[in-house]
C-alpha positions in Angstrom: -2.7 -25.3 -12.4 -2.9 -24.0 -16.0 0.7 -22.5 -17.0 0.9 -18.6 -17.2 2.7 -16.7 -19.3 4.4 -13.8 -16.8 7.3 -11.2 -18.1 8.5 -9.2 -16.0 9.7 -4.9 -16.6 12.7 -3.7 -14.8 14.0 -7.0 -14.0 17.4 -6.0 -13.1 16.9 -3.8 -9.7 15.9 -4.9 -6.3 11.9 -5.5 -6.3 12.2 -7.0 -10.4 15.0 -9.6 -8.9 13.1 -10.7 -5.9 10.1 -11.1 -8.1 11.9 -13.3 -10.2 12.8 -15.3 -7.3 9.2 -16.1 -6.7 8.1 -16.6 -9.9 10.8 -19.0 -10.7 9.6 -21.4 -8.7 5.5 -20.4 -8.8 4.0 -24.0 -10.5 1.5 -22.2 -11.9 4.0 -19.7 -13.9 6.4 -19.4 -17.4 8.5 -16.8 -17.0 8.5 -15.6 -20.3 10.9 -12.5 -21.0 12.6 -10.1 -18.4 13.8 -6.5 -19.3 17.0 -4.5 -18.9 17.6 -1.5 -21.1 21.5 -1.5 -19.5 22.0 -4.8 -19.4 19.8 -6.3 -22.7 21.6 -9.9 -24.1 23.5 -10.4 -20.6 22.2 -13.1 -18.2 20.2 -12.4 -15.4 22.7 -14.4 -13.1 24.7 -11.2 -13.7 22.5 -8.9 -11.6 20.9 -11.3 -9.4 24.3 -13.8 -8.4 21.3 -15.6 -6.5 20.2 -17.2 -9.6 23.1 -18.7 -10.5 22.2 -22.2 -12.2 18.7 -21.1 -11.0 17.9 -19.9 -14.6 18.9 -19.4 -18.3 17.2 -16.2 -18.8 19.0 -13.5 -20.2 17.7 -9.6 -20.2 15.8 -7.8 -23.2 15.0 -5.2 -24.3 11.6 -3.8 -23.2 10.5 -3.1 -27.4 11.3 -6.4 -27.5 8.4 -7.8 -25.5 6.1 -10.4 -26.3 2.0 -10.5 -25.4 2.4 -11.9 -22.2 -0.9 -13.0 -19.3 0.3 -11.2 -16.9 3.4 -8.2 -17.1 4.7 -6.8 -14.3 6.0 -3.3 -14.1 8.9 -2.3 -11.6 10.0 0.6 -13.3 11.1 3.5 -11.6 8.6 6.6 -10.6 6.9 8.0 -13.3 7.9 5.6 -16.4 4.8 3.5 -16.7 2.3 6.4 -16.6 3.9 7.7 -19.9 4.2 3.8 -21.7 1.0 2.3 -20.5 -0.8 2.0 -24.0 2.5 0.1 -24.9 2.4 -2.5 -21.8 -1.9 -3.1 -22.5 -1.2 -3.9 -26.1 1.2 -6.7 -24.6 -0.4 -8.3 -21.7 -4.3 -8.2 -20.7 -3.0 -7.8 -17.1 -0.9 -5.7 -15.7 0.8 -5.4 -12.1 2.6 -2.1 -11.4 5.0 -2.3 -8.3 6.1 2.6 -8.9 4.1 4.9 -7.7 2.4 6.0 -10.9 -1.0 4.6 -10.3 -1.1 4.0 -6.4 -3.4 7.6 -5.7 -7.1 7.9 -6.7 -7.1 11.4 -7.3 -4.9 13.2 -10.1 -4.4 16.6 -7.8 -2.1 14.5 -5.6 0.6 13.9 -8.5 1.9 17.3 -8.6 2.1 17.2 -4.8 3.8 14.5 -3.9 5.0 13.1 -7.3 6.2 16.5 -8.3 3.9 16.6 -11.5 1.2 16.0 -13.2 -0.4 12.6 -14.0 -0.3 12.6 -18.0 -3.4 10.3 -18.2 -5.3 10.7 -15.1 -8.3 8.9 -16.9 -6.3 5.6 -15.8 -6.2 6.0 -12.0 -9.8 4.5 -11.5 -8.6 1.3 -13.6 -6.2 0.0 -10.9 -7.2 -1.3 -7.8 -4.9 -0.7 -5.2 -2.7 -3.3 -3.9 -3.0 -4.6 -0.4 -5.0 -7.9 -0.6 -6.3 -7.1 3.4 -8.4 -4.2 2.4 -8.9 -4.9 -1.3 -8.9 -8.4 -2.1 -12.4 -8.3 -3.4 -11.6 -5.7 -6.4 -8.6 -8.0 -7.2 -10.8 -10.8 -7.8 -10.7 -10.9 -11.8 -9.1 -7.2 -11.7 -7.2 -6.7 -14.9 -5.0 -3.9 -13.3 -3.7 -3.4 -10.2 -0.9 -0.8 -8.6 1.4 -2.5 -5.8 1.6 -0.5 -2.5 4.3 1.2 -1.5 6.6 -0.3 1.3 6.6 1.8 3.5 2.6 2.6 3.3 2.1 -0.9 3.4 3.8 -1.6 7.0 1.7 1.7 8.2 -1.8 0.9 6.3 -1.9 -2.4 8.3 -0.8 -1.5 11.3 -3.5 1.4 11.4 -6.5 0.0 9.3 -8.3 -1.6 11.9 -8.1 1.2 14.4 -9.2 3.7 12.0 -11.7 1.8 10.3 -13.9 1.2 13.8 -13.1 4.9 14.6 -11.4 4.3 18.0 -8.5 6.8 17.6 -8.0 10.5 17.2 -7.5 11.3 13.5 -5.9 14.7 14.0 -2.7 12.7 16.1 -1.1 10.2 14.7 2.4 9.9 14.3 4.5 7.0 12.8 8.6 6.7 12.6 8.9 3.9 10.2 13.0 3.0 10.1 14.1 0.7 6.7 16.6 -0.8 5.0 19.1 0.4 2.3 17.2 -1.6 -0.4 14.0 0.5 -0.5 15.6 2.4 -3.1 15.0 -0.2 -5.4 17.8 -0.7 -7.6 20.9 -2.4 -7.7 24.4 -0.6 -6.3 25.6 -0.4 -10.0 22.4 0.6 -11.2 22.3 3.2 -8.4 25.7 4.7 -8.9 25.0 4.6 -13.0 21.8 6.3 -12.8 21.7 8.1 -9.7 18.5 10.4 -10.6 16.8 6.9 -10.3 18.0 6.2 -7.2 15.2 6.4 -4.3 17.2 5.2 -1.3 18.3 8.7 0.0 14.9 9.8 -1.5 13.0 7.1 0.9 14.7 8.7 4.4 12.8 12.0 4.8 11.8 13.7 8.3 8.2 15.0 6.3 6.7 15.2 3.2 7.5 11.4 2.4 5.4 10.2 -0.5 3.9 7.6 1.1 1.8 9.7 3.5 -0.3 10.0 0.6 -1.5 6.3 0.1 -1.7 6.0 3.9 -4.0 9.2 4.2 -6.1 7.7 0.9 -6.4 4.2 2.6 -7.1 5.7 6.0 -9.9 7.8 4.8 -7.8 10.9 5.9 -8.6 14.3 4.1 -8.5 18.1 5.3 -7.0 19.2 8.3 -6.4 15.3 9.4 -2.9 13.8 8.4 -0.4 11.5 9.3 2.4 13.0 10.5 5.3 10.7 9.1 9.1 10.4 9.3 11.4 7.9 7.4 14.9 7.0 8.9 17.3 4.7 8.1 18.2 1.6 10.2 21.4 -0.1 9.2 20.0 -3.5 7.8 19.7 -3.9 4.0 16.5 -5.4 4.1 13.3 -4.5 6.4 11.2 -2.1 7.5 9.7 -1.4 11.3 7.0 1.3 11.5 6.1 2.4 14.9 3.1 4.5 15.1 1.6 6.7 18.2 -2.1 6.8 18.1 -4.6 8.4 21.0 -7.8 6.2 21.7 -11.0 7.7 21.2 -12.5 5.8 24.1 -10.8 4.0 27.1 -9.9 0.5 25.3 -8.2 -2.0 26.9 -5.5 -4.2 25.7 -7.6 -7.3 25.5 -10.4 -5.3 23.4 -7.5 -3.9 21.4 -6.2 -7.1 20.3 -10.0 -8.1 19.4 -10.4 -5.7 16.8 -7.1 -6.5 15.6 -8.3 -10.2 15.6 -11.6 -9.1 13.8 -9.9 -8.1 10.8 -6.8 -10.1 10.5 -7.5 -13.3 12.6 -7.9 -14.9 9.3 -5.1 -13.9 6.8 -2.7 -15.3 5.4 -0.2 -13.4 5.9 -0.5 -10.8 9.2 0.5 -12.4 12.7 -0.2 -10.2 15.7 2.8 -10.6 17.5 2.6 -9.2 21.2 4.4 -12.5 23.7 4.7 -11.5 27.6 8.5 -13.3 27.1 11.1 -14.1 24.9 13.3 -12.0 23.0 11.0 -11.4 20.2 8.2 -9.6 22.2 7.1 -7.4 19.5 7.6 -6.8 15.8 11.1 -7.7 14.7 12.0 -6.9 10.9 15.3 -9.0 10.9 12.8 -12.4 11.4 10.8 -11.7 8.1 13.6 -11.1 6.0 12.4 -13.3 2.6 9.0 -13.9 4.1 5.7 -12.6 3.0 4.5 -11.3 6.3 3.2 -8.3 7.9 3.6 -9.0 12.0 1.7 -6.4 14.0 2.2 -5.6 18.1 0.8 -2.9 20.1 1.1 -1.7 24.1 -1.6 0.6 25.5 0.3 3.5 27.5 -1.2 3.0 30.9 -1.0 6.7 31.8 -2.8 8.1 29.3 -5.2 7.4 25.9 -1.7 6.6 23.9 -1.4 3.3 22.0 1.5 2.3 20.6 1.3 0.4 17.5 4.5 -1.4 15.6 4.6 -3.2 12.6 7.7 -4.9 10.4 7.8 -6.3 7.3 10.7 -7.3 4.8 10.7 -4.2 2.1 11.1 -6.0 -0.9 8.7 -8.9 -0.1 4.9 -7.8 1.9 6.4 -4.4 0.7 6.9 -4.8 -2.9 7.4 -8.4 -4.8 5.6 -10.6 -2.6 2.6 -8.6 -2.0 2.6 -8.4 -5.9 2.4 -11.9 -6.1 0.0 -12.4 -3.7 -2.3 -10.3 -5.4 -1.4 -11.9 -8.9 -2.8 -14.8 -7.4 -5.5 -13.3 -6.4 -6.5 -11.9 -9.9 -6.1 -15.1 -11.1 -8.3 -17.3 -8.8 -5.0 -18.8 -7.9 -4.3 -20.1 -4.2 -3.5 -17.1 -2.5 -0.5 -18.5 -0.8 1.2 -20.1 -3.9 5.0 -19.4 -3.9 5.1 -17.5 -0.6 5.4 -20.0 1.9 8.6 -19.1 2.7 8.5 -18.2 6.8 11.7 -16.7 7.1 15.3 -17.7 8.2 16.1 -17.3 12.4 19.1 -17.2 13.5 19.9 -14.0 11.4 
């Protein structure tokens, strides 16, 4: 594999650490520079303990940064929309893990984001980043803006069902439950800048910000929505979205799992999980923790047109790092695997 120069933007919270995880040990990758505003000159063992004789690297400043193949961005909300001309003057590719670039249509910032997108001429530029449904635009794409968590574990749970229009698009409802990490940042970062802090942000009975890229990706518009709520589960890492869908047509479970099997019997990186025994019978967030998977289950209510659909994923990996890597390979032509074999630890 040819070497690639990667530096990485906000490399001292959550997602930036567990992308440096991977990337340390990609064969195809240099990590070249990592950025910390707060913690600039100190090294990166001092935020991420994990890395301890792992790596030399020590934090920068981010005016400090070199041109760079590929830069990844894991700043928080609404930084890279305002320093984009800065980051494509340093790398010819760019990964963005926030939420700056994930919507298609500008009108949608001041709604969800809370204002408006200062250069809404850019949304068209990145593709958006689950693999599963886009992995076509990535080929050779020069941006691309990682999904949210959350969205993610929803999008491809739902996807299939929506895309063969077999449910009612007016009634679907999803609980997803996560992990304290979807905030993002580090405890000391959180408590030093607690305006940055999405982890209390992230737990919302409606109006979650996420609804947006699921409605987008869903084909969702008007009077249809996804009627969402975000809870806490007390785990640090993972996230288990459960949704409640009503069939459009009387399905039953063995044509339900062929559609799922039509459009994910061949990735990578989606099991459908649904075992008659065992203790792991469904989805099970605690099992993926450090793996790059997306496991999807589903039971058809037999007393009425209800289908239950769960999915669980680890938050900082399929939700954030890992799916950013994955499509990093991707854009490169790389193996799209590379660095993510990692299947996950049991017991836990």
């Amino acid at each position: 594999m040819p070497e690639l120069q990667v530096s990485i933007v906000g490399g001292s919270g959550y997602t930036g650490g567990e992308l440096l995880r991977l990337l340390l040990f990609h064969p195809a990758v240099r990590i070249k520079q990592v950025t910390s505003e707060r913690f600039a000159g100190k090294p990166v063992s001092r935020v991420h303990p994990n890395l301890r004789s792992v790596t030399r690297l020590k934090f920068c400043s981010v005016e400090e940064l070199d041109p760079c193949d590929v830069l990844f961005l894991c700043l928080p909300h609404g930084q890279a929309m305002h320093r984009l001309p800065y980051f494509r003057q340093r790398a010819e590719r760019i990964i963005d893990l926030s939420g700056d670039f994930r919507l298609r249509d500008p009108e949608a910032y001041p709604v969800w984001y809370g204002t408006p997108h200062p250069h809404p001429e850019w949304l068209s530029q990145f593709v958006y980043g689950i693999p599963e449904i886009h992995r076509e635009a990535m080929r050779g794409a020069r941006y691309i803006s990682s999904a949210g968590c959350n969205a993610t574990a929803v999008i491809l749970a739902l996807y299939p069902l929506y895309r063969e229009g077999l449910v009612d698009p007016s009634r679907t409802v999803v609980e997803v439950k996560g992990g304290s990490s979807e905030g993002g940042n580090t405890p000391s970062e959180a408590s030093h800048h607690p305006e940055r802090n999405d982890a209390v942000r992230s737990y919302k009975p409606t109006r979650h910000r996420h609804i947006a890229e699921i409605e987008q990706e869903l084909g969702l518009s008007g009077e249809h929505t996804v009627h969402l709520s975000a809870t806490a589960l007390g785990i640090v890492r993972g996230i288990m979205a459960t949704a409640h869908v009503f069939l459009t047509r009387p399905l039953d479970e063995k044509a339900i799992w062929q559609v799922y099997r039509r459009y994910y019997g061949q990735e990578p990186f989606i099991r459908i999980v649904k075992e008659r025994q065992g203790i792991y019978r469904f989805p099970e967030p605690k099992i993926l923790i450090g793996s790059n998977y997306c496991d999807i289950g589903f039971e058809r209510d037999p007393r009425s047109n209800r289908l239950v659909v769960i999915s669980a994923l680890d938050n900082l990996m399929k939700g954030a790092a890992g799916q950013a890597v994955q499509a990093m390979n991707i854009m490169l032509g790389l193996e799209e695997t590379t660095a993510l074999q990692f299947p996950g630890l049991h017991p836990v």
